[in-house]
C-alpha positions as CSV (number, residue, x, y, z in Angstrom):
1,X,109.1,139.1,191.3
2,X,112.1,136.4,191.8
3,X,110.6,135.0,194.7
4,X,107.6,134.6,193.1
5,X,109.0,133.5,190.2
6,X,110.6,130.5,192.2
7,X,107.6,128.3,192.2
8,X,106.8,128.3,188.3
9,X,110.5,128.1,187.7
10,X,111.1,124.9,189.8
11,X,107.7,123.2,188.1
12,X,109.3,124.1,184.8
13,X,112.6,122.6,185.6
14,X,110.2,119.0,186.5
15,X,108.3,119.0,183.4
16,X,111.4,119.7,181.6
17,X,113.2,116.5,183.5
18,X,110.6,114.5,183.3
19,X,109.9,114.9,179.4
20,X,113.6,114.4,178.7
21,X,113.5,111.6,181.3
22,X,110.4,110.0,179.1
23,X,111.6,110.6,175.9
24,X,115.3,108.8,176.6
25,X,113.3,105.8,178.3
26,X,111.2,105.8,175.5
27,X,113.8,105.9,172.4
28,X,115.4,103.3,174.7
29,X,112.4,100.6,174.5
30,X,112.2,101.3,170.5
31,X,116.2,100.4,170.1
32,X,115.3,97.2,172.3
33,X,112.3,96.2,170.2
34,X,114.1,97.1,166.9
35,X,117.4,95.1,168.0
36,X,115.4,92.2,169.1
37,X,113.3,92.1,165.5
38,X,116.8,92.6,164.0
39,X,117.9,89.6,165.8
40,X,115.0,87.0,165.6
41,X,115.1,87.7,161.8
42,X,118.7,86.9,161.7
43,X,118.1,83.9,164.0
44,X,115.3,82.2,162.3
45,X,117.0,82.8,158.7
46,X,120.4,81.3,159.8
47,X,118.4,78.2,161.4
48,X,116.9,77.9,158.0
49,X,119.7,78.0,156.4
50,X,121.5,75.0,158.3
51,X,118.5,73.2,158.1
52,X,118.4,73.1,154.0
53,X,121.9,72.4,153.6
54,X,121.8,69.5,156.2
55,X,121.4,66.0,153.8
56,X,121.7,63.9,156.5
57,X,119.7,60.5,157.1
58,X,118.9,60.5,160.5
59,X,115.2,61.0,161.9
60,X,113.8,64.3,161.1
61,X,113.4,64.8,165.4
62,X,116.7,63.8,165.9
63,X,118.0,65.9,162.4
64,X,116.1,68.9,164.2
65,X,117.4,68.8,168.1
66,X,121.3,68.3,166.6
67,X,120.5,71.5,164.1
68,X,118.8,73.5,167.7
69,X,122.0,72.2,170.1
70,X,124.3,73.9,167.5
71,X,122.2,77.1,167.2
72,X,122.3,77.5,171.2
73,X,126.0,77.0,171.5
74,X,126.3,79.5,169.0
75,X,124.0,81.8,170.6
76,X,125.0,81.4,174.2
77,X,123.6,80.4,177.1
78,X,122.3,83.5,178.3
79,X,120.1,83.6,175.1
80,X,116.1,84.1,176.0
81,X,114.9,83.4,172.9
82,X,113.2,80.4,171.6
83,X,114.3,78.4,168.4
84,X,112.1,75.5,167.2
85,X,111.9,73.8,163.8
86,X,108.4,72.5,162.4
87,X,107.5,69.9,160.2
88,X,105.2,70.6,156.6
89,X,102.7,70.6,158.9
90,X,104.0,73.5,161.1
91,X,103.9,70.4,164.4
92,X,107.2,71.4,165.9
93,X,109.9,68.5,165.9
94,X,112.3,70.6,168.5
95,X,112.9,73.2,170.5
96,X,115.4,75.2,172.5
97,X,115.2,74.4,176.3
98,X,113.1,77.3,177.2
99,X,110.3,76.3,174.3
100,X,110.2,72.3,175.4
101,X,106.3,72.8,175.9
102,X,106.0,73.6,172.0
103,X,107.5,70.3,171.0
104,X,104.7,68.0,169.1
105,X,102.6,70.7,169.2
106,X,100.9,72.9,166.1
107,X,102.1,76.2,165.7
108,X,99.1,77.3,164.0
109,X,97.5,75.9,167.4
110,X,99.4,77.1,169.4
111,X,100.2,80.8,167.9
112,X,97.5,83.8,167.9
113,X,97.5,86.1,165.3
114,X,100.2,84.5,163.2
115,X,98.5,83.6,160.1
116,X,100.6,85.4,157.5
117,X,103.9,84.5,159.3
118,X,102.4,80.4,157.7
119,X,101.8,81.8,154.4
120,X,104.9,84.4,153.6
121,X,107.1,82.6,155.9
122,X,110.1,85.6,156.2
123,X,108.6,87.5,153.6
124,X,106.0,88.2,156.7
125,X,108.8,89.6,158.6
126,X,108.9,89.4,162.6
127,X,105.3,89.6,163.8
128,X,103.2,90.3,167.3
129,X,101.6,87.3,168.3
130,X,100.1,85.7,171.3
131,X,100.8,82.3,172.9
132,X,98.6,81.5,176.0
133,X,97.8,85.0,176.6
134,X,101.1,86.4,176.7
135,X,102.6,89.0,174.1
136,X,105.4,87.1,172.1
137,X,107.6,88.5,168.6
138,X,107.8,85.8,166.3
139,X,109.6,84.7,162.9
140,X,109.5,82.0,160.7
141,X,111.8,80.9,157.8
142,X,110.8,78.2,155.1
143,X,113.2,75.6,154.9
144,X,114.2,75.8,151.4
145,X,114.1,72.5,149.6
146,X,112.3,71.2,152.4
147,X,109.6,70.9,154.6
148,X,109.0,72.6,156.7
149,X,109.9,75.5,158.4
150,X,112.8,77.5,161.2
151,X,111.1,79.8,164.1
152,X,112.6,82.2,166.3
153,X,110.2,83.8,169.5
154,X,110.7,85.7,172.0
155,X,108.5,86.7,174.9
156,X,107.7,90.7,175.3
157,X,107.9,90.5,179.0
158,X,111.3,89.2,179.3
159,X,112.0,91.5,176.1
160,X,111.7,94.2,178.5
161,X,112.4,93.3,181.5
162,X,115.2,96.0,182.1
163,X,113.2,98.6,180.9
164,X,110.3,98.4,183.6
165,X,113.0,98.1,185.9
166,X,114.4,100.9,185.1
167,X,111.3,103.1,184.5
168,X,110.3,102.8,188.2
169,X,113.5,103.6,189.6
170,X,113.1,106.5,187.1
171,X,109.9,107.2,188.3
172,X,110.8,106.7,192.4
173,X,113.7,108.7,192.1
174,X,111.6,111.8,190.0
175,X,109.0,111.7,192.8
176,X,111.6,111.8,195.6
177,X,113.5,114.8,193.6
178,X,110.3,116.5,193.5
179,X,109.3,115.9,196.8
180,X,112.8,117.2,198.2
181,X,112.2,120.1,195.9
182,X,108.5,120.9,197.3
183,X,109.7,120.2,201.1
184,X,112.7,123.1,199.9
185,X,110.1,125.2,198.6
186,X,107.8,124.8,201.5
187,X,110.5,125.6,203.7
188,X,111.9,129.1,202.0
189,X,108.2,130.4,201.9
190,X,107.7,129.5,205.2
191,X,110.8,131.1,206.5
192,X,110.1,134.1,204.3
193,X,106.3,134.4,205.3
194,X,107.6,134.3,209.1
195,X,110.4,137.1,208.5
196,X,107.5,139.1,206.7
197,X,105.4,138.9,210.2
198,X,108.5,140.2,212.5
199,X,109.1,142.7,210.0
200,X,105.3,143.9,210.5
201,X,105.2,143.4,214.1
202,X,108.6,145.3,214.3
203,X,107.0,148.1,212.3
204,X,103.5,148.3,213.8
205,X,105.7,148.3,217.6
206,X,107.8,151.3,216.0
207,X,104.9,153.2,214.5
208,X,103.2,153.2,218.5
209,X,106.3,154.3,219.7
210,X,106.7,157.7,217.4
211,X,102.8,158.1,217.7
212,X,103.1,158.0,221.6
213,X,105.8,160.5,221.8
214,X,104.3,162.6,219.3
215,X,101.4,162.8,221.5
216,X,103.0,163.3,224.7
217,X,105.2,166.4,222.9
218,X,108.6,163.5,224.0
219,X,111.7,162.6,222.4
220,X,114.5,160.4,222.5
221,X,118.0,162.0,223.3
222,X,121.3,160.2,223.5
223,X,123.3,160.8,226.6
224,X,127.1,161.2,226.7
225,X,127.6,160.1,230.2
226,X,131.2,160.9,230.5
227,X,131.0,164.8,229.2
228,X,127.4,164.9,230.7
């Protein structure tokens, strides 16, 4: 019953790997999303908030690139997201270095499903939208006393880069457990099935043996040479 047992117990260890595997990987991506909505929030208020308490004369473009240059050093370089500020007319003025191709462009143009982030503003909260195609997480933050309005984005792809990564390695490294596992598996039945087929040919040999001296009225005797 053990050895037959082994099978089912070693496909219940997998599914039991693989669903605790899954469900880490998964609780993983939800922190990642939650962090990042967490953080564009954060970002797009605080942009808003520099922007209504800057009363300086300079050109609303230039006013706009001095308020995104201070938002990037504070952020760091290594920072994926995108920062822009819009005019009344949501035509963004500037952007962060990795949003350059937004800049006199329409967000309401530009953005796909973004609607109520225009009317609410943050009230909205941090939204899935598209931009060409692509799968982004947007906010946006009235200026207060102003107009016009602070935007944070991120894209989803680079959201989660590290996690796909990680999933296949997760996922090669469960296929080649499982397939060390099954070559193991292979190998003990097949070991077992071939020591079950001597046994039998060593008892079918032993069975001819007693039946032939049965027959011929013989026996086996052992001989003490030395006392004869």
């Amino acid at each position: 019953y053990l050895r037959r047992s082994i099978p089912v117990l070693i496909i219940i260890f997998l599914l039991v790997l693989a669903a605790a595997r899954l469900l880490s990987l998964f609780t993983w991506r939800d922190d990642i999303e939650r962090d990042a909505r967490t953080m564009l929030a954060l970002a797009a208020d605080s942009l808003a908030a520099n922007a209504a308490i800057d009363t300086s004369e300079m050109a609303p473009e230039h006013r706009a690139r001095m308020l995104i240059e201070e938002a990037m050093r504070r952020a760091g370089s290594e920072d994926e997201r995108v920062l822009a500020i819009t005019d009344e007319q949501f035509e963004v003025l500037a952007s962060s270095p990795n949003g350059q191709k937004l800049v006199g462009r329409s967000l309401e143009d530009v953005l796909t499903g973004g609607q109520p982030l225009f009317l609410f503003g943050a009230r909205a909260g941090v939204m899935n939208v598209e931009i060409g195609g692509e799968q982004w997480l947007a906010s946006l933050v009235h200026v207060a006393g102003q107009d016009g309005a602070a935007v944070a984005l991120t894209s989803r792809d680079s959201l989660f880069a590290d996690w796909r990564r990680s999933v296949s390695m997760n996922v090669s490294l469960f296929a080649l457990t499982a397939g060390i596992l099954m070559v193991i598996l292979y190998a003990y039945f097949s070991q077992a099935a071939r020591a079950q087929a001597a046994d039998r040919i060593y008892m079918e040999a032993h069975q001819r043996i007693d039946m032939a001296m049965v027959r011929g009225k013989c026996g086996l005797w052992d001989w003490d040479m030395v006392r004869g």
